[in-house]
Structure formats: C-alpha cells, structure tokens
VMD Tcl script that draws the C-alpha trace (Angstrom):
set ca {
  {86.61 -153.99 31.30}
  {85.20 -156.48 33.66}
  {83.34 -159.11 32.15}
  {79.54 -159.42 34.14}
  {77.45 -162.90 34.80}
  {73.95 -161.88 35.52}
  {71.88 -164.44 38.05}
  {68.62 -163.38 37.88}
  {66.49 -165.67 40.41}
  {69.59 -165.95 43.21}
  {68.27 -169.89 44.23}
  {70.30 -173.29 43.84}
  {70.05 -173.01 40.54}
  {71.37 -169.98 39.70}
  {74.24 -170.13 41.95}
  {75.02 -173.69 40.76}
  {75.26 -172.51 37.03}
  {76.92 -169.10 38.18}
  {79.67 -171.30 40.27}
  {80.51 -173.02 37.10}
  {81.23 -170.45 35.05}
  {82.00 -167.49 36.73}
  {85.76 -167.71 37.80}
  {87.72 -164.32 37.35}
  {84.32 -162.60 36.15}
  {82.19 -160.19 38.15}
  {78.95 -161.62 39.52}
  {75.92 -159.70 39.37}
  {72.96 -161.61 41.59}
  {69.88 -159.85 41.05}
  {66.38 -161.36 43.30}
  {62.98 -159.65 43.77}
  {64.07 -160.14 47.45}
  {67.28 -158.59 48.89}
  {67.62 -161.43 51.37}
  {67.72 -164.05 48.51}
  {70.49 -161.74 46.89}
  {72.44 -161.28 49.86}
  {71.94 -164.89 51.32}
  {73.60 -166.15 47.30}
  {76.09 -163.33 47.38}
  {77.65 -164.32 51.06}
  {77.87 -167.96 50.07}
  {79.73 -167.01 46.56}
  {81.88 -164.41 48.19}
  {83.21 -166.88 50.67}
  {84.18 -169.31 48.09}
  {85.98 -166.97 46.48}
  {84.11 -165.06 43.90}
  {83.90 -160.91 42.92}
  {79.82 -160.32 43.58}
  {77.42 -157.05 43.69}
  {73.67 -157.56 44.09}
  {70.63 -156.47 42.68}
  {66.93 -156.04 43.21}
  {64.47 -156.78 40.25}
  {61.07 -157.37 39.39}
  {61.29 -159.13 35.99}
  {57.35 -158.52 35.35}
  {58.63 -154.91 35.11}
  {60.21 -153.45 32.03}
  {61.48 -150.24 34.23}
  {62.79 -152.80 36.24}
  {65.00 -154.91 33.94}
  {66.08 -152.34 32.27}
  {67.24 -150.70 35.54}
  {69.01 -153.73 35.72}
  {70.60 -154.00 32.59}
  {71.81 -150.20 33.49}
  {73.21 -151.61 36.67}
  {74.94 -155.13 35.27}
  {76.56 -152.53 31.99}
  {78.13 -150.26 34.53}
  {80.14 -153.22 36.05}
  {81.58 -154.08 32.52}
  {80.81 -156.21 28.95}
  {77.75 -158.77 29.74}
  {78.84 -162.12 29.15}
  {77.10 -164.24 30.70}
  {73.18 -164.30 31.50}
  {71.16 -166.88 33.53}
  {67.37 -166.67 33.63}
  {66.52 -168.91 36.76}
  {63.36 -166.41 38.47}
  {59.83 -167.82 38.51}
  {56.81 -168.74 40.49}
  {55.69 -172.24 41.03}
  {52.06 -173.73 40.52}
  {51.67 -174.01 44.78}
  {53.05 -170.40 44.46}
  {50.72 -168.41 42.70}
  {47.82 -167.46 40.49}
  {47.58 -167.85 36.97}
  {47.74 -164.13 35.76}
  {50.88 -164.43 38.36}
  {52.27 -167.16 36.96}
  {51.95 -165.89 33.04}
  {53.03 -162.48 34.00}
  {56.38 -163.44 36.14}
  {57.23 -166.83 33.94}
  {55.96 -166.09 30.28}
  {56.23 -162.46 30.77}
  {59.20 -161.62 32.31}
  {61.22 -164.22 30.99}
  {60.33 -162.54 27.35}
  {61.19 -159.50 28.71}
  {64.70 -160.39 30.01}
  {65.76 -162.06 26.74}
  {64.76 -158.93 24.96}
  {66.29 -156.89 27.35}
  {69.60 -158.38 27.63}
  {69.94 -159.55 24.38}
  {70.19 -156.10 23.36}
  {73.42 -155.59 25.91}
  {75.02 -159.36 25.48}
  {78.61 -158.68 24.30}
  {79.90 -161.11 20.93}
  {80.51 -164.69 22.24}
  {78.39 -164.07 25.30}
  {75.42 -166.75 26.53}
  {72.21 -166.94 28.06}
  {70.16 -169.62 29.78}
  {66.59 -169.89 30.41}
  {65.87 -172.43 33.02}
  {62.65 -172.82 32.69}
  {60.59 -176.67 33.34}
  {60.11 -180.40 32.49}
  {55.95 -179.07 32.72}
  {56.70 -177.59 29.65}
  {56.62 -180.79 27.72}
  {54.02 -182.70 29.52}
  {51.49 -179.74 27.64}
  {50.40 -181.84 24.27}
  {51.47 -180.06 21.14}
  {50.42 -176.88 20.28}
  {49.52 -175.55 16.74}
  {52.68 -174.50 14.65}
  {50.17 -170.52 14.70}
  {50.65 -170.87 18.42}
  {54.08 -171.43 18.47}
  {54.81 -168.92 16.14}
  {52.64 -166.34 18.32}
  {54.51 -167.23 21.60}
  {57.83 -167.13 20.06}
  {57.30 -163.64 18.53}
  {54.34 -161.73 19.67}
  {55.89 -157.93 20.80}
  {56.85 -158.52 24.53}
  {54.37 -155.92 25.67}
  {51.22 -157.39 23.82}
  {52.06 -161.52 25.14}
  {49.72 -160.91 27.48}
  {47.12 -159.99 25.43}
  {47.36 -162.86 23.56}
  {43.75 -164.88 23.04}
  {45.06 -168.17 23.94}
  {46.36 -166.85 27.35}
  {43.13 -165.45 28.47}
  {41.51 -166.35 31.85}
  {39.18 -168.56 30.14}
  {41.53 -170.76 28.44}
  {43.65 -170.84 31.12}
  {41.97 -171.81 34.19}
  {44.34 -173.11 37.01}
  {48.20 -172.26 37.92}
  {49.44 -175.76 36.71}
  {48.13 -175.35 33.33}
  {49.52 -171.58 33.45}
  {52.78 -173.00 34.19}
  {52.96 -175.86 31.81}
  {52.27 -173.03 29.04}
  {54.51 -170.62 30.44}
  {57.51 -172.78 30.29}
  {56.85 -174.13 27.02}
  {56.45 -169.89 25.75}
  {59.71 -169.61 27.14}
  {62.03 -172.45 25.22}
  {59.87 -171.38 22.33}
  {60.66 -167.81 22.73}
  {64.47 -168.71 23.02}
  {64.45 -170.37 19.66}
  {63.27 -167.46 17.95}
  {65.47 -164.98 20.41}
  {68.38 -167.18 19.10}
  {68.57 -165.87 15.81}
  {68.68 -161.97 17.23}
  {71.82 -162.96 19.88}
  {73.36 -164.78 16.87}
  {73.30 -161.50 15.10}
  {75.35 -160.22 17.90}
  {77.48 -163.27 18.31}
  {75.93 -164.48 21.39}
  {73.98 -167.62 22.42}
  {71.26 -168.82 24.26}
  {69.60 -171.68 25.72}
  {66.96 -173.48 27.59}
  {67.16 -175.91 30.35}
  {63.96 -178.00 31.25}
  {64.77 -179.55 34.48}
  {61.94 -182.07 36.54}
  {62.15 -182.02 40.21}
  {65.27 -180.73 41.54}
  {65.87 -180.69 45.18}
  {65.76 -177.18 45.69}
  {63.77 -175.44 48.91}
  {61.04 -174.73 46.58}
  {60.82 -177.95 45.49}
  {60.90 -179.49 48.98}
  {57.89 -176.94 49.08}
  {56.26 -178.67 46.88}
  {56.98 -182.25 47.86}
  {55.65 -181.07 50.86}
  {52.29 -179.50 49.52}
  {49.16 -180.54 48.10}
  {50.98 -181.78 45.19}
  {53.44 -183.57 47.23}
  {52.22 -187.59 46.11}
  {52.39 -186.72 42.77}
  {55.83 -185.16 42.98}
  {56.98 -188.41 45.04}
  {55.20 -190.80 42.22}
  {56.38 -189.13 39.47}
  {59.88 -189.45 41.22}
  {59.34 -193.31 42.00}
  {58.52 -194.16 38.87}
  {60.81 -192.62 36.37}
  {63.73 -194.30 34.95}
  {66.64 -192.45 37.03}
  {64.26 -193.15 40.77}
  {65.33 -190.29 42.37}
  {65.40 -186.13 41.95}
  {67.92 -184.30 40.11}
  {70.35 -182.10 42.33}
  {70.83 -178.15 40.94}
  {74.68 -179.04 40.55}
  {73.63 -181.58 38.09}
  {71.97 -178.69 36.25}
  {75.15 -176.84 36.79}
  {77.05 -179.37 34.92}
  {74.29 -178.88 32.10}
  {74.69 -175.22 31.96}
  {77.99 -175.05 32.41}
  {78.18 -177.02 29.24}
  {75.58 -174.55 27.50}
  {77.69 -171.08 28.45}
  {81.42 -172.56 27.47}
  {83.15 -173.44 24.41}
  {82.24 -176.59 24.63}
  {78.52 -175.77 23.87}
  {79.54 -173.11 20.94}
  {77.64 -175.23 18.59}
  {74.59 -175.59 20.72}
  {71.84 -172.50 19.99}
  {68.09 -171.94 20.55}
  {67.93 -175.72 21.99}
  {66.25 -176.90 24.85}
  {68.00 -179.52 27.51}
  {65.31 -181.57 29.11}
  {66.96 -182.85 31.94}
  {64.11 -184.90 34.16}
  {65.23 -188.84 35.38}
  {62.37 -189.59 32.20}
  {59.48 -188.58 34.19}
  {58.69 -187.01 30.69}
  {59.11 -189.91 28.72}
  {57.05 -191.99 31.40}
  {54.34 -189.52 31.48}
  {54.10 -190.08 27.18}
  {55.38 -193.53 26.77}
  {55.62 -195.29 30.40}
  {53.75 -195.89 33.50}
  {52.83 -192.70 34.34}
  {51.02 -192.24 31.60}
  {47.16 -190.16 32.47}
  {44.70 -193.40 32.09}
}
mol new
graphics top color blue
foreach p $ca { graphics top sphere $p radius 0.5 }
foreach p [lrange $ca 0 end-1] q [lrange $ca 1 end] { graphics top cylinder $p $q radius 0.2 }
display resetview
C-alpha cells in the first residue's frame, strides 16, 4: 500500500513542503487549474519523485470529496498540505471567505476522516491572521466548531461586518489556525496531526503580484522595517513544515508557526505600528 502526500494549492509552497517530505511516497498535486498541477507535477517528476494530479475546487464539498476518493485509491493518506487560497488583490470578500475560511474547513473535515494513524496535515494559511485584534473567546469557539456547511452563515461573517477583501482575509486565516486547534483533537483520535503555518510575505509569484499591486508600498514597508529586512523564501517554509509532518514535530499538535521576519511583532510592538 502506497503511502499518498496530498498538495492541495500546487504553488511554491506546496511543492517546497511536498519536496521535503515526500521521498519514496506517492504525490498527489491537486489545483483548481490543471496547468498549476501539471506545471508542479513536471518539476517534481524530474527531480525524481512518483506524482499523479488532480483537479479541485475546495469551496466544493462534491469536489473534495472526489478528491479524497481519488488520493484513497493511490494508497493510506499520510501526509496532507493545505496551501490553496485567494489573496486580498485576488478577490471579493464572499470569495475570499468561501475559498479560505470555507474550504479550508472543509478539507480538514474531509481528510481528517481518511488520514491514516501517524499521518499529518498542514494548513498554511497567513501572518494577516494575527494582525486582526483579538476576538471574543464566543467567536473563537464559533469559528473553530460551527458545522462546516453553516460557517458561512455565521452572523459575524456577514457582508456587513465584513466589508473589504483584506479584512475577509485577515479573518479567514485566523478561522483557519483556529479551526485546526479544535480539528486537532478529532486527527488525534485517529493518531494523526495537524498544523498551521502563518507565513508574511514569501516570494512567491503571487506575492510578487502583490508587491507589484496597489498594495505594493505597504508590502515593501512592512518588509523594510521588520526585524529580519527582507521576505521569507517558500523553502524556508519548507524547512518549517518539514519539521511539522516528521518525527521530529510528533509532539507539536493544533499549533500555529508564525513565521514573518517580525512584521507581526512590529505591527503590535514596533514601528509599524497603525498611528
């Protein structure tokens, strides 16, 4: 029995973690566009690994699950890594809630009803998540559990309270380390793990995108004025989740890894603190 590594979002990210930990395992790379899948799968084939790709829509339960059908049938699922999402530039709002806070709720559910014993998953999902100021412990609680299929529905994520993509996004990636906390204790009952990563500005072409875009001076100031001076590369975050899915990280479950240069703890503590 083959054991699987699911790459769902098949960017630098994805294949960075996947790289690390995927020796001698089967690959599964799994975009909403083909060309993403097989652009990933031709680089990882070349240097040497077993990969089969995928097409999903994770705002779509018929979709995951089609997936989950499609990652069993290549063997035990070991190894999941969450890295799909839309960025602020990207996308609306209802986009935004419904691909980030949505789907990545949906995948955890999903797959954590497949992930074999001593499997692991990881969420990447954003430093944006912890530049949102706290929420109330009834919120967290409500993110964290609220039934998949009624999230949505959820008062606090109405179009009303929230207004513009950033703040959609901010919210979204704080739902989803919240949601892995509490989807930690159902893996553990299978004898899996999972994790989220919360990395700032990676060099990644969607974050050239955005360095690029109307948010481009802030990206760049944010950048010059943390503590590390520069952006994060995705095999950094490799290193990070490679870490997270081993034995080395067996201890480690329902945590989140901030991993930013400080532009977090400048934004709360430091000069880029809002005036």
């Amino acid at each position: 029995m083959a054991h699987v590594n699911v790459v769902i979002g098949a960017g630098s990210i994805g294949q960075a973690i996947a790289r690390r930990v995927s020796a001698g395992k089967h690959v599964l790379l799994a975009d909403l566009r083909q060309e993403n899948a097989d652009a990933a799968a031709k680089t990882l084939s070349e240097a040497g690994f077993n990969v089969s790709t995928a097409t999903v829509d994770v705002s779509s339960r018929a979709s995951v699950q089609s997936l989950v059908k499609t990652a069993t049938a290549h063997g035990e699922i070991f190894g999941v890594i969450h890295a799909a999402g839309v960025s602020p530039t990207q996308a609306t709002p209802e986009t935004i809630l419904k691909v980030d806070l949505y789907g990545t709720a949906l995948v955890l559910e999903e797959f954590g009803n497949v992930i074999a014993r001593g499997g692991a998953g990881i969420v990447i999902a954003s430093q944006s998540g912890h530049r949102l100021p706290p929420l109330t412990a009834e919120q967290n609680k409500v993110l964290a559990t609220t039934p998949v299929d009624q999230l949505l529905a959820l008062p606090m994520l109405q179009p009303d309270k929230v207004k513009d993509p950033l703040h959609a996004y901010q919210i979204s990636k704080r739902a989803n380390s919240l949601r892995v906390m509490a989807e930690a204790v159902r893996w553990g009952k299978r004898g899996a793990r999972v994790n989220t990563i919360s990395p700032g500005i990676i060099i990644t072409p969607l974050a050239k995108d955005e360095l690029a875009g109307p948010r481009g001076p802030g990206y760049q100031r944010m950048i010059d004025l943390s503590a590390a001076g520069r952006a994060g590369t995705p095999d950094e975050v490799g290193s990070v989740g490679a870490l997270l899915m081993g034995s080395d990280g067996a201890f480690i479950t329902g945590s989140d890894f901030l991993m930013d240069g400080g532009v977090t703890a400048a934004y709360w503590f430091g000069d880029l603190a809002p005036k």
